[in-house]
PyMOL commands that place a pseudoatom at each C-alpha (Angstrom):
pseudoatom trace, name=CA, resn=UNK, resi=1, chain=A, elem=C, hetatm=0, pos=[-10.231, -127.156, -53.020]
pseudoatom trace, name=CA, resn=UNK, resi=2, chain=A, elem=C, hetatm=0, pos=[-10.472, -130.640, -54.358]
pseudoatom trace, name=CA, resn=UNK, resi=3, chain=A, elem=C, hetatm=0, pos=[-13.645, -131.660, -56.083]
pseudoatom trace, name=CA, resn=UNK, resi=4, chain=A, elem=C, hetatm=0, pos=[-12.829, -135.600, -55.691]
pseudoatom trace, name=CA, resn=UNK, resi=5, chain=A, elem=C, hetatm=0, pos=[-12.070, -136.655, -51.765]
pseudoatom trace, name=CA, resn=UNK, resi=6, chain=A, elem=C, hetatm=0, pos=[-8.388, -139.013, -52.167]
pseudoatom trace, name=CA, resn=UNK, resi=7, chain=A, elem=C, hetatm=0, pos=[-9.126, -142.635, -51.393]
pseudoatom trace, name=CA, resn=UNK, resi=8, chain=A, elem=C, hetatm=0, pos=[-7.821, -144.036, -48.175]
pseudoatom trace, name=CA, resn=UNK, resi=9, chain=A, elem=C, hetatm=0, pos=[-5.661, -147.210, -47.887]
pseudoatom trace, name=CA, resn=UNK, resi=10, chain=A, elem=C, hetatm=0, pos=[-7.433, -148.168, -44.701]
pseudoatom trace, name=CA, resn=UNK, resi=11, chain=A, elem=C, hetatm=0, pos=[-11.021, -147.915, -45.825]
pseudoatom trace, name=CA, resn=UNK, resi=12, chain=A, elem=C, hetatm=0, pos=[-10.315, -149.397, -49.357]
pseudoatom trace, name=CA, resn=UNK, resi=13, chain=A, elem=C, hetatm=0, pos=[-10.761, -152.422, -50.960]
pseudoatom trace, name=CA, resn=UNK, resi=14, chain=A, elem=C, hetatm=0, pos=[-8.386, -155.093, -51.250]
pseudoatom trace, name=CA, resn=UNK, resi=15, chain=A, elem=C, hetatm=0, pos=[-7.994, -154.393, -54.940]
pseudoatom trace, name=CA, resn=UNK, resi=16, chain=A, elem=C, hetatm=0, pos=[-7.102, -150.803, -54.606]
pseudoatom trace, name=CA, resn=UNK, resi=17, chain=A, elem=C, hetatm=0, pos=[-5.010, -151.206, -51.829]
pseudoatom trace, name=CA, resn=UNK, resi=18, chain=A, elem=C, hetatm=0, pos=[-3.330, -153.401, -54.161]
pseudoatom trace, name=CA, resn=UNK, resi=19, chain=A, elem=C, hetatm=0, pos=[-3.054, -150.241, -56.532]
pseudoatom trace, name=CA, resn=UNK, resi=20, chain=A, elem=C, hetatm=0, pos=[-1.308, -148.585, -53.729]
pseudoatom trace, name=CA, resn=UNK, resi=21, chain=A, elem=C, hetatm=0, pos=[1.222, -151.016, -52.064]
pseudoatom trace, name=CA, resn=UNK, resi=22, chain=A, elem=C, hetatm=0, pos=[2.352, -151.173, -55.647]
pseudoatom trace, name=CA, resn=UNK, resi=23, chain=A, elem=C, hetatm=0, pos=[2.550, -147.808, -56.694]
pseudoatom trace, name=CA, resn=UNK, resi=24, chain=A, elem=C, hetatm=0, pos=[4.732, -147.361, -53.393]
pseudoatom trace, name=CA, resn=UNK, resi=25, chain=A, elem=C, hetatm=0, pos=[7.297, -150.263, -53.953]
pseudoatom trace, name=CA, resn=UNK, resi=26, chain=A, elem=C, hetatm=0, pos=[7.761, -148.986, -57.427]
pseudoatom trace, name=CA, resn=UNK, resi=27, chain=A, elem=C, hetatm=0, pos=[8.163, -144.968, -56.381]
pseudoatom trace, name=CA, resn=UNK, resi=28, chain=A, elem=C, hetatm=0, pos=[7.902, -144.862, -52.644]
pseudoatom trace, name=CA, resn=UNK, resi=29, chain=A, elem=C, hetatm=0, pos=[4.975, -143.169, -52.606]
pseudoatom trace, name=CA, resn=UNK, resi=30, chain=A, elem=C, hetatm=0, pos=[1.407, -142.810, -53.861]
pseudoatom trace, name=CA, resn=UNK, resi=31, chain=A, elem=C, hetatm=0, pos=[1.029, -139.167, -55.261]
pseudoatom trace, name=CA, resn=UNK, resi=32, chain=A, elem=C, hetatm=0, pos=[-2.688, -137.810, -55.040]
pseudoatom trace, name=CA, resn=UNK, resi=33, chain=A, elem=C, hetatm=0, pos=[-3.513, -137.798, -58.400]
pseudoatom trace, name=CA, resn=UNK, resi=34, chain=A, elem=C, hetatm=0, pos=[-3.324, -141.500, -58.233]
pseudoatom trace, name=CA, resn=UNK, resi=35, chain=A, elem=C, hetatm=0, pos=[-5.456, -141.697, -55.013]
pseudoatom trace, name=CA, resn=UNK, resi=36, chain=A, elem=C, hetatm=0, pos=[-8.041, -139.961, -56.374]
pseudoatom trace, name=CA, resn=UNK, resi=37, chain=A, elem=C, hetatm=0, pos=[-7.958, -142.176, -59.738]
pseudoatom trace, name=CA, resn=UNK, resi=38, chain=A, elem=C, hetatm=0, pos=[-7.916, -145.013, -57.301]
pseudoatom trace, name=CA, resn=UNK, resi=39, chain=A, elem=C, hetatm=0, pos=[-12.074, -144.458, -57.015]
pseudoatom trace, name=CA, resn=UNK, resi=40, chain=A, elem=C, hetatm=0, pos=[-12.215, -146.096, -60.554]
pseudoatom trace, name=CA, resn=UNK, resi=41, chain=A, elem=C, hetatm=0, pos=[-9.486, -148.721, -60.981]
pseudoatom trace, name=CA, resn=UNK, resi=42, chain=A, elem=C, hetatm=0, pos=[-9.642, -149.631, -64.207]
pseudoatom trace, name=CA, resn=UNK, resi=43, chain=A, elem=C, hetatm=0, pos=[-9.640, -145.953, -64.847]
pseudoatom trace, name=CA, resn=UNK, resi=44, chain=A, elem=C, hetatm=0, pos=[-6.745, -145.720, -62.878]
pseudoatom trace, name=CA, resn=UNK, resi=45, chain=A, elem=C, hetatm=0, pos=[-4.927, -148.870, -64.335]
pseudoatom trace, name=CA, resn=UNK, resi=46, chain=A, elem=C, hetatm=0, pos=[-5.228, -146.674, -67.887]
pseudoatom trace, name=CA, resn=UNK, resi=47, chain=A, elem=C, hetatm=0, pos=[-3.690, -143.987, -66.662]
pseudoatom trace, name=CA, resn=UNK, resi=48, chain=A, elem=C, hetatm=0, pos=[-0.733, -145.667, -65.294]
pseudoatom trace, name=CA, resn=UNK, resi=49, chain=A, elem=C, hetatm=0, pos=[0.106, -146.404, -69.076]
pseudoatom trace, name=CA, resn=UNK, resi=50, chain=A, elem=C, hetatm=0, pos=[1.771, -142.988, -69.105]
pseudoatom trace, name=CA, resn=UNK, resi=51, chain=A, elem=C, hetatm=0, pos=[4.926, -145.132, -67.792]
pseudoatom trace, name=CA, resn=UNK, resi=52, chain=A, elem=C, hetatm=0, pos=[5.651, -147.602, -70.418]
pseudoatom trace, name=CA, resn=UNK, resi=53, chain=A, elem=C, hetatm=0, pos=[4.662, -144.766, -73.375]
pseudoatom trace, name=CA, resn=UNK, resi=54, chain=A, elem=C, hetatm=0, pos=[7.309, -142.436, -71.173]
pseudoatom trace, name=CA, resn=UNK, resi=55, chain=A, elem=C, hetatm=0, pos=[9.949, -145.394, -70.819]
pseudoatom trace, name=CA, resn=UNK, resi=56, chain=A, elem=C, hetatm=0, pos=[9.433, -145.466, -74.874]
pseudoatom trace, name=CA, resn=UNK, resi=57, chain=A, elem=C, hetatm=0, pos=[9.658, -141.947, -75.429]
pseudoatom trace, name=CA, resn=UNK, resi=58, chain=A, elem=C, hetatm=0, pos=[12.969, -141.088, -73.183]
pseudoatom trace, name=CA, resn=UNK, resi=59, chain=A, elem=C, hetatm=0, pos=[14.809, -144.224, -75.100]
pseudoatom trace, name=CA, resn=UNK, resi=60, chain=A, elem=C, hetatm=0, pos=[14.080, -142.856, -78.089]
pseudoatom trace, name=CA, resn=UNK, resi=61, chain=A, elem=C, hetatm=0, pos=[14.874, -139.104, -77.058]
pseudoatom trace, name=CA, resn=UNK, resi=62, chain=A, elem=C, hetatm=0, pos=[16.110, -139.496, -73.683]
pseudoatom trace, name=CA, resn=UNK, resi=63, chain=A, elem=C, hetatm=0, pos=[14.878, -138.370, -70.091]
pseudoatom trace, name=CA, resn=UNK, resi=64, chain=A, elem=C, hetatm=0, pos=[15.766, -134.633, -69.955]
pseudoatom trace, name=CA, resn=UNK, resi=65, chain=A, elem=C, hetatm=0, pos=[14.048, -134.140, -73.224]
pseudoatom trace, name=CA, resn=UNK, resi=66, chain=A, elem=C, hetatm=0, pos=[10.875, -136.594, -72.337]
pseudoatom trace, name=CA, resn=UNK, resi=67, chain=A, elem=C, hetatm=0, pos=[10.762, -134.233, -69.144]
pseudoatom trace, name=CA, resn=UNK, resi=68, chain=A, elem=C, hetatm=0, pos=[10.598, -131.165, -71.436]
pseudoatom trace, name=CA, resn=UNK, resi=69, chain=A, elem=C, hetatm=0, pos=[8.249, -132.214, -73.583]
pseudoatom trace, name=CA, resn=UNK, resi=70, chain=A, elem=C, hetatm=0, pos=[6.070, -132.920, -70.603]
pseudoatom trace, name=CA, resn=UNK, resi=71, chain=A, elem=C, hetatm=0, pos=[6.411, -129.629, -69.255]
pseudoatom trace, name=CA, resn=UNK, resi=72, chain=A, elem=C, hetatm=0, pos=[5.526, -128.099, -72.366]
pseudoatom trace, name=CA, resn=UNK, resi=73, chain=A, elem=C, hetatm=0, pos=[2.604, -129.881, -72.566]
pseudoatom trace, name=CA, resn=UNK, resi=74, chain=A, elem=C, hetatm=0, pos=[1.563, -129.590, -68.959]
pseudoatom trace, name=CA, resn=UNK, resi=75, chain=A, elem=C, hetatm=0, pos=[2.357, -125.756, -68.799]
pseudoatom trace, name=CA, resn=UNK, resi=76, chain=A, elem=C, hetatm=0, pos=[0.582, -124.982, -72.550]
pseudoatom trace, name=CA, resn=UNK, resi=77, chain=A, elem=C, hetatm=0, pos=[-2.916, -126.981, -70.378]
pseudoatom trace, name=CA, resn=UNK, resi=78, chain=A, elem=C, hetatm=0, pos=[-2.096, -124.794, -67.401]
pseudoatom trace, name=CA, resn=UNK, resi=79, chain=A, elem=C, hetatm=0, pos=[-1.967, -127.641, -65.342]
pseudoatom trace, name=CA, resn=UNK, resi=80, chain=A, elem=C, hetatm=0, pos=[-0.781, -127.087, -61.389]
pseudoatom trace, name=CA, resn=UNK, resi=81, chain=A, elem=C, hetatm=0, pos=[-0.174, -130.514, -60.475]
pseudoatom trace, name=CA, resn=UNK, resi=82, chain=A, elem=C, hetatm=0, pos=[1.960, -131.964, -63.789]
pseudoatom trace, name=CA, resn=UNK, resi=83, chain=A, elem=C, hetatm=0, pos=[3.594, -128.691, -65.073]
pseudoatom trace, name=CA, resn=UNK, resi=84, chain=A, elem=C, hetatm=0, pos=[5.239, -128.769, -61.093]
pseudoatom trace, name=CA, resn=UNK, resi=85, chain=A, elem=C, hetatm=0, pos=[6.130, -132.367, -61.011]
pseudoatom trace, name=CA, resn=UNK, resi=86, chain=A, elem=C, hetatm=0, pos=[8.131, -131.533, -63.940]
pseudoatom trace, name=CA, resn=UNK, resi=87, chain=A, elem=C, hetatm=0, pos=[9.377, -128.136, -62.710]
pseudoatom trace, name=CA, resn=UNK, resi=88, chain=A, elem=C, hetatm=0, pos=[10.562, -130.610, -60.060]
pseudoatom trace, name=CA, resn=UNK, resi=89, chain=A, elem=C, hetatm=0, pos=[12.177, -133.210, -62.053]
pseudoatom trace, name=CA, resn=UNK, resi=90, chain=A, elem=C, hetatm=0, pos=[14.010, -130.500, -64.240]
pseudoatom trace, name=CA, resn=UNK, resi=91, chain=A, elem=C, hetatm=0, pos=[15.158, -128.615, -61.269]
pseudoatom trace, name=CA, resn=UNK, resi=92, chain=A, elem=C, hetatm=0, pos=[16.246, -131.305, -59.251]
pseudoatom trace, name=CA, resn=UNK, resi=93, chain=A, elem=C, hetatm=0, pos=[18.455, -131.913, -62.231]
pseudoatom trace, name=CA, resn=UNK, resi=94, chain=A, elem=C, hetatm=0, pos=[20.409, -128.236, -62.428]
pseudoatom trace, name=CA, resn=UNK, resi=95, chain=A, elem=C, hetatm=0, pos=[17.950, -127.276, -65.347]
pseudoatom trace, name=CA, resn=UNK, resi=96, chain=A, elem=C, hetatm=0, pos=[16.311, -123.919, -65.093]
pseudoatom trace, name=CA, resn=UNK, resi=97, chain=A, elem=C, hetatm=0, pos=[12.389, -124.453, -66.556]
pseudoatom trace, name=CA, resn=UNK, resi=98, chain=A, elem=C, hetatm=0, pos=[11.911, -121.110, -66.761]
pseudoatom trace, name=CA, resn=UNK, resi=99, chain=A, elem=C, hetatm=0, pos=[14.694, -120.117, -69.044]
pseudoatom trace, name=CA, resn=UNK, resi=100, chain=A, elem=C, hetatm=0, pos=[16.267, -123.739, -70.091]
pseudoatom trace, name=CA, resn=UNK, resi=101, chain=A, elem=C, hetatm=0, pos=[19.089, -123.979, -72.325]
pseudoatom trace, name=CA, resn=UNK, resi=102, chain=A, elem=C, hetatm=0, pos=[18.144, -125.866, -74.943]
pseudoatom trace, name=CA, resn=UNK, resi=103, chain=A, elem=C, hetatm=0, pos=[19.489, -128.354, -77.903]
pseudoatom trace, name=CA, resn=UNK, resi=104, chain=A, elem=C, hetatm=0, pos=[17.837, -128.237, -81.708]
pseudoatom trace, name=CA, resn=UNK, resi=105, chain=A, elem=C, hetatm=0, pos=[16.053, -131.684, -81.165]
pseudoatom trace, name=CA, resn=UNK, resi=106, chain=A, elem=C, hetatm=0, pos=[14.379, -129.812, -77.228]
pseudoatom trace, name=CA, resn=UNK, resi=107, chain=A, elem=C, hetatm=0, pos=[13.385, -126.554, -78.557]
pseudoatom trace, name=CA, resn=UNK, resi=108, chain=A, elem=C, hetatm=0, pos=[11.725, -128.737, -81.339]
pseudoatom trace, name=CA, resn=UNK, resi=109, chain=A, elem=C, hetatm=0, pos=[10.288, -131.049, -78.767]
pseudoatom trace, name=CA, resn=UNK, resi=110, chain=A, elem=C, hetatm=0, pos=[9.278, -127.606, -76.409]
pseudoatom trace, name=CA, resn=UNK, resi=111, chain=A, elem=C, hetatm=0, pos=[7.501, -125.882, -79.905]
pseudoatom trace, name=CA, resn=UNK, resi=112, chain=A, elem=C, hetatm=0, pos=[5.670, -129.130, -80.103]
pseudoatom trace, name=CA, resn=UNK, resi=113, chain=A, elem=C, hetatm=0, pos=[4.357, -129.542, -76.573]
pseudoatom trace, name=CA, resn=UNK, resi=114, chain=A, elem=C, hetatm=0, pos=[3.200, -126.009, -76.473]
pseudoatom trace, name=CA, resn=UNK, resi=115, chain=A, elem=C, hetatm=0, pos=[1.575, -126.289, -79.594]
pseudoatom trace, name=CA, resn=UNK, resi=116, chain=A, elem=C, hetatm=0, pos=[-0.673, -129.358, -79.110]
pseudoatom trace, name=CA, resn=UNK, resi=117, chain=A, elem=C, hetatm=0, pos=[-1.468, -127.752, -75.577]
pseudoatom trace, name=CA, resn=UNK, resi=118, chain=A, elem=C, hetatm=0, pos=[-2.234, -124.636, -77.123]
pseudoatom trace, name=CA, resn=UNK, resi=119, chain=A, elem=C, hetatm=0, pos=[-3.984, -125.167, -80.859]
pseudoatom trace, name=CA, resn=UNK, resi=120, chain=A, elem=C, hetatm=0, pos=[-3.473, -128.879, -82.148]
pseudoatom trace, name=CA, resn=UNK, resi=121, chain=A, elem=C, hetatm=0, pos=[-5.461, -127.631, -85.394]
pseudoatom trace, name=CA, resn=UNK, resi=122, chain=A, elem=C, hetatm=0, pos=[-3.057, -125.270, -86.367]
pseudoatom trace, name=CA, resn=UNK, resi=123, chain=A, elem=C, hetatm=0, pos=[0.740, -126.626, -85.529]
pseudoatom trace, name=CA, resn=UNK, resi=124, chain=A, elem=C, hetatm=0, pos=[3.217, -124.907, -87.822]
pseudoatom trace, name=CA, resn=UNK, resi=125, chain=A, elem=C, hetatm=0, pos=[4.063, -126.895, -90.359]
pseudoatom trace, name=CA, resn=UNK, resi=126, chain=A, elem=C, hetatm=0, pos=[7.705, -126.310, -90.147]
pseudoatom trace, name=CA, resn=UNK, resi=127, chain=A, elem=C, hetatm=0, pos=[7.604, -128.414, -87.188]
pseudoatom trace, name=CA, resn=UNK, resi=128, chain=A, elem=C, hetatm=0, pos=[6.216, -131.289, -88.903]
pseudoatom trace, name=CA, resn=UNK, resi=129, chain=A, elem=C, hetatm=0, pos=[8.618, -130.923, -91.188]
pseudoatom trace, name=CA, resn=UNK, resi=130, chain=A, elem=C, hetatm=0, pos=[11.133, -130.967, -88.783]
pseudoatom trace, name=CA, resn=UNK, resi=131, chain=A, elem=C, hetatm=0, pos=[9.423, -133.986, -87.184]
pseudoatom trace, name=CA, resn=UNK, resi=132, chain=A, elem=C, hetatm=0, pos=[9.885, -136.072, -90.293]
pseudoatom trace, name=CA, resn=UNK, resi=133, chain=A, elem=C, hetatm=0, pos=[13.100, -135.410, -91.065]
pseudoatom trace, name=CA, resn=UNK, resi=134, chain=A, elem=C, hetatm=0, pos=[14.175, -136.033, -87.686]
pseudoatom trace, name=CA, resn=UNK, resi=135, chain=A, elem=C, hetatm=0, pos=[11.972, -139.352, -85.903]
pseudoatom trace, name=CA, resn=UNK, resi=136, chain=A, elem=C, hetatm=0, pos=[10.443, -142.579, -87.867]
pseudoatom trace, name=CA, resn=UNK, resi=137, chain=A, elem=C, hetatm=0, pos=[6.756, -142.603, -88.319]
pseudoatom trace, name=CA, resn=UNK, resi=138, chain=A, elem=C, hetatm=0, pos=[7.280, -144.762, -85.509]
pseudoatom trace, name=CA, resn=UNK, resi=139, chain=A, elem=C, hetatm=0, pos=[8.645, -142.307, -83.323]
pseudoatom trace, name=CA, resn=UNK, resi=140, chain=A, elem=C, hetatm=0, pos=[6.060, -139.722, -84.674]
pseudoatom trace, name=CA, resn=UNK, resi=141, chain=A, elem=C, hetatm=0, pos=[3.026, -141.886, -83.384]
pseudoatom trace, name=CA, resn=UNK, resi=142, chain=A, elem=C, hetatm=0, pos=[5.142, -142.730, -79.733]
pseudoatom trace, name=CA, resn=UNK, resi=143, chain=A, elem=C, hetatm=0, pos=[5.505, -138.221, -79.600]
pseudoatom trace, name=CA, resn=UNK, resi=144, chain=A, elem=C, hetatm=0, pos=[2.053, -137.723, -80.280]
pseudoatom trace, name=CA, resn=UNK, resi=145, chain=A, elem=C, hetatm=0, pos=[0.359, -140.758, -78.476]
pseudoatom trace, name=CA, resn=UNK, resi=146, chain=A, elem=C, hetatm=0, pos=[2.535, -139.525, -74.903]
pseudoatom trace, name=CA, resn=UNK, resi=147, chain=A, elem=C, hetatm=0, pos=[1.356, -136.540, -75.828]
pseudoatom trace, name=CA, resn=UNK, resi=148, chain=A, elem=C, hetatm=0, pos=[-2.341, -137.530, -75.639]
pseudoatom trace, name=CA, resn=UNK, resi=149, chain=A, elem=C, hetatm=0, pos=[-2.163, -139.262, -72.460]
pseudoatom trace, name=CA, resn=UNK, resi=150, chain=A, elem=C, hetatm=0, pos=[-0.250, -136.259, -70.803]
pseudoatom trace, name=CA, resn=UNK, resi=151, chain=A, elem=C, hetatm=0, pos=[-2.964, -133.689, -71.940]
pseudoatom trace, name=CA, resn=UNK, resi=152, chain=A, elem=C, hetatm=0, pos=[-5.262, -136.519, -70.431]
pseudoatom trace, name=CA, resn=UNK, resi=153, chain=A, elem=C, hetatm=0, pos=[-3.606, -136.297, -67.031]
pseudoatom trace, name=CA, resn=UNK, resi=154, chain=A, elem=C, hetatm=0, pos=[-3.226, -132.820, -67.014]
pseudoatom trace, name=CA, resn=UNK, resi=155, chain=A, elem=C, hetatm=0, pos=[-7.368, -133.040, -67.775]
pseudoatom trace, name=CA, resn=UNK, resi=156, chain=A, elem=C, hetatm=0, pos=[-8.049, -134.967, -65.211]
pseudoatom trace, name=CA, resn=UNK, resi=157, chain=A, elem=C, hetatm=0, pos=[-6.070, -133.321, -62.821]
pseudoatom trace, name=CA, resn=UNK, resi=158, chain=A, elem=C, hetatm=0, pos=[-6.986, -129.798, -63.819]
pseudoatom trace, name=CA, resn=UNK, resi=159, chain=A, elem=C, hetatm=0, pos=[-11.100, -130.949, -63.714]
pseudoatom trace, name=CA, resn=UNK, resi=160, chain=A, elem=C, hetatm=0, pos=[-11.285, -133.240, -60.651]
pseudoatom trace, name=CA, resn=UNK, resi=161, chain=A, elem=C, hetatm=0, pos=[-9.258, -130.146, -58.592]
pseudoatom trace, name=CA, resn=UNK, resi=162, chain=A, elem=C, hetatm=0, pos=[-6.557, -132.906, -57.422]
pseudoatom trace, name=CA, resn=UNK, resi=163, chain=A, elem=C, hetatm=0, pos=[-4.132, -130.982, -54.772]
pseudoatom trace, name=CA, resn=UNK, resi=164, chain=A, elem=C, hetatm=0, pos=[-0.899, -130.106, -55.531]
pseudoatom trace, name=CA, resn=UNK, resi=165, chain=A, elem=C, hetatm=0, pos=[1.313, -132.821, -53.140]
pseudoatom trace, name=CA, resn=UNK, resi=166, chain=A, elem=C, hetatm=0, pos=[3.308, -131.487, -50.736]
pseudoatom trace, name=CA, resn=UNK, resi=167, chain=A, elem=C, hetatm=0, pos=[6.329, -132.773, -52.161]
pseudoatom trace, name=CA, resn=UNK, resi=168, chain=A, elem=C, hetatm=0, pos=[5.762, -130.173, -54.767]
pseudoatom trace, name=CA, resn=UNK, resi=169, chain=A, elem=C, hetatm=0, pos=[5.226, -126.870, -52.749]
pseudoatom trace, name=CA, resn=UNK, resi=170, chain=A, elem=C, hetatm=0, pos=[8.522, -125.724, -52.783]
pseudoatom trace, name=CA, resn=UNK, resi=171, chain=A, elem=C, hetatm=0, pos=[8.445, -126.154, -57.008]
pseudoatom trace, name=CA, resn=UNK, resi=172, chain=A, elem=C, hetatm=0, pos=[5.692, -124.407, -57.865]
pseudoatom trace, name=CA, resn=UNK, resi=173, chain=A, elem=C, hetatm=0, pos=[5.868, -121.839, -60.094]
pseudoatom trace, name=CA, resn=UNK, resi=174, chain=A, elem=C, hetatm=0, pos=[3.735, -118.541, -59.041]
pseudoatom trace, name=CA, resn=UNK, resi=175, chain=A, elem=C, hetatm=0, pos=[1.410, -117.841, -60.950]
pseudoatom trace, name=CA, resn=UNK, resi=176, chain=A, elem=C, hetatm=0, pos=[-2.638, -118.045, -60.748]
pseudoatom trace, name=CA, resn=UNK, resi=177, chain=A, elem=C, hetatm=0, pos=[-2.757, -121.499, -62.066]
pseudoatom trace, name=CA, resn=UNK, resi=178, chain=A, elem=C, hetatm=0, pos=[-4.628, -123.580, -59.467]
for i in range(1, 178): cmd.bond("trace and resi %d" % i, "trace and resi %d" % (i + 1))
show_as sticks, trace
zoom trace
């Protein structure tokens, strides 16, 4: 059950409907998470900054792996709504999430997602070692900044009780998460 009620397009104000007429020309559809950010904009407007760090991120390690990392992430915070929107995404193209066949560079990025998720304070340090000898300090900061605002969506999805969106039904994984 939702703790936060979704905002409507037809009650809302002319800035938030804004929000949404955008959101749908750029991805045909406003997913409830976002409707339910759309109470605060400006909280909702930071947020949305998940899609230039993400742009970032898959150019520098490209989309399958960016939707790996995310997973990991998602799934180590338990998260219903992300860790299925990313079930989704790897699904719908021929991966397997459950048992994914992997390169060097996305079982590194997989150890690292689950590992913030998990215990932040103690990641192994073989992975920061692998880190450094593989990204820029650069591309270090870009990992662990996406990193930070994914946790922070799966937060605020996981504590406001947004529901899963029907799109998504058919890619959950079962499980009690919810």
């Amino acid at each position: 059950m939702p703790y936060l009620p979704m905002t409507e397009y037809e009650t809302a104000s002319a800035e938030v409907r804004a929000r949404y007429d955008e959101q749908i020309a750029a991805h045909g559809r406003i997913t409830n998470m976002k409707r339910t950010l759309l109470h605060h904009v400006k909280a909702f407007d930071v947020y949305m900054e998940w899609y230039p760090l993400a742009e970032q991120l898959a150019a520098v390690i490209g989309q399958r792996a960016m939707a790996l990392y995310s997973y990991a992430i998602s799934e180590g915070n338990r998260c219903l709504v992300c860790g299925t929107f990313f079930r989704k995404i790897l699904i719908d193209s021929g991966s397997d999430p459950d048992n994914p066949i992997l390169s060097e560079e996305e079982q590194l990025l997989m150890e690292l997602g689950f590992s913030i998720s998990e215990d932040p304070h103690n990641i192994d340090p073989a992975i920061y070692a692998q880190l450094k000898a593989r990204y820029t300090d650069e591309q270090v900061v870009l990992l662990f900044a996406f990193a930070g605002i994914m946790a922070a969506t799966n937060l605020f999805n996981t504590v406001a009780r947004v529901p899963l969106d029907e799109v998504l039904y058919h890619y959950r994984k079962a499980g009690p998460r919810e």
